[in-house]
C-alpha positions in Angstrom: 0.0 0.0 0.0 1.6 3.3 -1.5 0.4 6.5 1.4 0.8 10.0 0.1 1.3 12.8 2.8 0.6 16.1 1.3 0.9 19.5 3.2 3.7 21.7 4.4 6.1 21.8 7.8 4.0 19.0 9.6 4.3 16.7 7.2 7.6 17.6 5.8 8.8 16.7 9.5 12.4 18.4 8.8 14.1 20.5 11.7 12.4 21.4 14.9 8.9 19.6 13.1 8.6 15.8 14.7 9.3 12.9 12.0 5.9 11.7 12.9 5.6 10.0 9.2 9.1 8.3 9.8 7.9 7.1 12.7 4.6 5.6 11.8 6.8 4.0 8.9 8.7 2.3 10.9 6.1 1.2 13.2 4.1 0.1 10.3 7.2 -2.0 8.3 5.8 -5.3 8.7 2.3 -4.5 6.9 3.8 -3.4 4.0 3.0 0.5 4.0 4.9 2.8 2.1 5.1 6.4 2.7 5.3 9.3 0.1 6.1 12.3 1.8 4.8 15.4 0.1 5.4 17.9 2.5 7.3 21.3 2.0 7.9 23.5 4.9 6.3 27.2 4.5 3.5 25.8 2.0 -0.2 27.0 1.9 -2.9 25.8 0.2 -2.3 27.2 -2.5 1.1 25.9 -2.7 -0.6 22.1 -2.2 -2.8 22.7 -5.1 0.5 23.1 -7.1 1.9 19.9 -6.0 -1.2 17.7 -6.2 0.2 16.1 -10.1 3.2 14.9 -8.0 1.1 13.2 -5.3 -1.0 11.8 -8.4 1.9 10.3 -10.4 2.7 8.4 -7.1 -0.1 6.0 -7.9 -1.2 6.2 -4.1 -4.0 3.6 -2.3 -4.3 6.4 0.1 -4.1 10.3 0.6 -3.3 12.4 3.4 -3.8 16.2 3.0 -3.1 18.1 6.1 -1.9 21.8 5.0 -3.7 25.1 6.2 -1.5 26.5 9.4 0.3 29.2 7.0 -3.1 30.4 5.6 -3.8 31.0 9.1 -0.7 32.9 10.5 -0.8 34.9 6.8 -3.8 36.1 7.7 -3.3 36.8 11.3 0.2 38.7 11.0 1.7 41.0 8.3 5.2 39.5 8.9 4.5 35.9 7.4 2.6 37.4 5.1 5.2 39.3 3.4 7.3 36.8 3.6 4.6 34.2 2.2 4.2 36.5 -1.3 8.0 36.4 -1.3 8.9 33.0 -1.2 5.3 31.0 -2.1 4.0 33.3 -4.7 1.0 34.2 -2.9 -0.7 37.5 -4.3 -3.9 37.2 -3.2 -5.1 38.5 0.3 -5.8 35.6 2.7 -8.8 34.9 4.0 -11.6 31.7 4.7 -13.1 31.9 1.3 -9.6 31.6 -0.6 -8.8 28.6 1.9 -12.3 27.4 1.0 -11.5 27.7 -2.8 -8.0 26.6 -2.6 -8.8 22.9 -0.8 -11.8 22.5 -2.4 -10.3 22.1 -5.7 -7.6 20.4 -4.1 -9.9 17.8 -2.8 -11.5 17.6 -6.1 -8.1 16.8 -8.5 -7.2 14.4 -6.0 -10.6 12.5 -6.3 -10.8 13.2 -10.2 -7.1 11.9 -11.0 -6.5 9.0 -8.4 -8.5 6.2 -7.4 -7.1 6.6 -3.7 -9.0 7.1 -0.5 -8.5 10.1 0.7 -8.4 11.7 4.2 -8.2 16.0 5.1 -6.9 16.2 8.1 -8.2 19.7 10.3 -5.6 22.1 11.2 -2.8 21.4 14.1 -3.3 24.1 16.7 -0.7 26.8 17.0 0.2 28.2 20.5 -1.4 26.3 23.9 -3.5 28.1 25.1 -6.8 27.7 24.3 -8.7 30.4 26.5 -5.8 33.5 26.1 -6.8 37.0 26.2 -3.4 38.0 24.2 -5.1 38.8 20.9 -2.2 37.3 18.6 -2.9 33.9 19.8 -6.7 34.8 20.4 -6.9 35.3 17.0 -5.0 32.0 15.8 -7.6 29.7 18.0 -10.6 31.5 16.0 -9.1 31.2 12.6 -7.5 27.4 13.7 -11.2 26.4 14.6 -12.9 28.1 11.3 -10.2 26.4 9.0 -10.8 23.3 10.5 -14.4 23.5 10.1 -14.5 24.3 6.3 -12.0 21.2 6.0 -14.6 19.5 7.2 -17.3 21.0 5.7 -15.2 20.1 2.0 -14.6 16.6 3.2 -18.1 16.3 4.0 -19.4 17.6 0.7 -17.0 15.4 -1.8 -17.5 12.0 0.6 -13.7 12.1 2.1 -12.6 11.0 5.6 -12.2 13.6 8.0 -9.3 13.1 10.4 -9.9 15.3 13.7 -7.1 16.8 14.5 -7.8 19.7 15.6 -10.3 18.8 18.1 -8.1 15.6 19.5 -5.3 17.6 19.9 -7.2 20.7 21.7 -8.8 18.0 23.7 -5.0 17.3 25.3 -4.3 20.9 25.2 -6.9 21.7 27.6 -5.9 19.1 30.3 -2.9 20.5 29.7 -2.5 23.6 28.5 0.8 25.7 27.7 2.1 29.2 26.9 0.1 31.4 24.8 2.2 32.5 21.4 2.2 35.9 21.5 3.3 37.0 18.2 5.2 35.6 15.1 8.9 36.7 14.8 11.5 34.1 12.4 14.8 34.9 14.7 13.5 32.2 17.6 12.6 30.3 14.6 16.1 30.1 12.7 17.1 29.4 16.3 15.6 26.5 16.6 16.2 25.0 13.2 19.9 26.0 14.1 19.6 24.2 17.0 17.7 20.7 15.2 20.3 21.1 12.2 23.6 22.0 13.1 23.2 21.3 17.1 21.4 18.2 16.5 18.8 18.2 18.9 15.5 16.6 18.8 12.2 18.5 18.6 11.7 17.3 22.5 14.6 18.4 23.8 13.7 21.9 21.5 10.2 22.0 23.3 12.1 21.6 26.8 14.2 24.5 26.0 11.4 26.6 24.7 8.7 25.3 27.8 6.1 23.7 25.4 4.2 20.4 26.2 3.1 19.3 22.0 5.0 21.4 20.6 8.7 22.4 19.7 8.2 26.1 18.9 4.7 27.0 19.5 3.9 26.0 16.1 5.8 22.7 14.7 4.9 19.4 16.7 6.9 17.2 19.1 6.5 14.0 19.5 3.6 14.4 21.3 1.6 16.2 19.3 2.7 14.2 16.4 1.8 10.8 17.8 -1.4 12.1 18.5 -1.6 13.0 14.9 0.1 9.4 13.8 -2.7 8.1 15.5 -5.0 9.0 13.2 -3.6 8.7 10.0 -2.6 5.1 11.3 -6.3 4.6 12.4 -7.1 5.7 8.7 -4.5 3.8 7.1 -5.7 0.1 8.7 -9.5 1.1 8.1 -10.3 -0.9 5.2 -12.0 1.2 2.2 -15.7 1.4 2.0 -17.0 -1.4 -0.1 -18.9 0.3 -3.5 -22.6 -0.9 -3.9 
């Protein structure tokens, strides 16, 4: 069984982002699963959209589309934005309705040129804090939960699995909840790829440094936030298809 991962820093699992899909590979060697890993760090939907003839020409039985946390920051600070029309391409003003338009025609290629199953994943939360009053990250836990919910509004609407992550993960979050992320700034992020790259530290001993409990930065996962998103891909994975009437 060929699984294609398509979506940007979470599934690309490089630097201070947890290898969850390296993991779940090697946990999963003996049934014969092979992973495609389609993820580029930085990537919006837009970006996806792009890259959804590569994911096709890997003849996948299953898809996994998880991509949506850079819509969300472009639209809640100026900084990644700018740097977003820079290095993505991205001309168009963020908002819901391009997300909308963006992964709904994602959702549609996939199911027009494969014959896979095919799984959208809601967003991974950014920040812990689910009840902060700081309006950067108040503003992130709106936008996280309306994403979420038009991914699984499109699922819903072109008969695709729906993988909660969102709500599984803020589940954990609020039995234990960490620091609010206050803003966006990219020097504590080129830290802490300097630290994963050159220093060679894990994204655990990242998130010990930085005081995070699923996270390594406030916005890529540890392990434990990956695992819980392993979890459900692996859940999806061993779910045998729907039989066709």
């Amino acid at each position: 069984m060929i699984v294609a991962c398509l979506g940007s820093s979470s599934i690309a699992g490089k630097g201070q982002a947890y290898d969850w899909i390296g993991s779940l590979a090697r946990s999963m060697a003996d049934k014969h699963v092979q992973f495609r890993n389609f993820g580029v760090g930085g990537d919006l939907a837009f970006n996806a959209l792009q890259r959804v003839p590569e994911v096709v020409a890997s003849s996948p039985d299953k898809v996994v589309v998880l991509v949506g946390g850079n819509d969300v920051l472009a639209r809640t600070s100026a900084k990644p934005r700018r740097f977003y029309r820079i290095t993505k391409g991205i001309s168009e003003e963020p908002s819901a309705e391009l997300y909308r338009q963006n992964m709904t025609l994602l959702a549609q290629r996939l199911k027009l040129d494969t014959s896979a199953e095919i799984a959208l994943c809601s967003l991974t939360p950014i920040g812990e804090n689910l009840l902060s009053a700081v309006p950067f990250q108040r503003d992130l836990n709106r936008y996280l939960a309306e994403y979420s919910a038009i991914v699984r509004e499109i699922a819903s609407a072109e008969g695709l699995r729906y993988l909660p992550v969102f709500e599984r993960m803020c589940d954990r979050i609020a039995v234990l909840p960490g620091p609010s992320l206050d803003s966006f700034r990219f020097l504590p992020m080129y830290r802490d790829a300097f630290r994963a790259l050159i220093l060679g530290k894990s994204p655990d001993q990242i998130a010990d440094l930085n005081g995070w409990n699923f996270h390594a930065d406030g916005v890529h996962l540890n392990s434990v936030g990956g695992k819980i998103l392993a979890k459900l891909v692996r859940e999806f994975i061993e779910q045998p298809p729907p039989v066709s009437a």
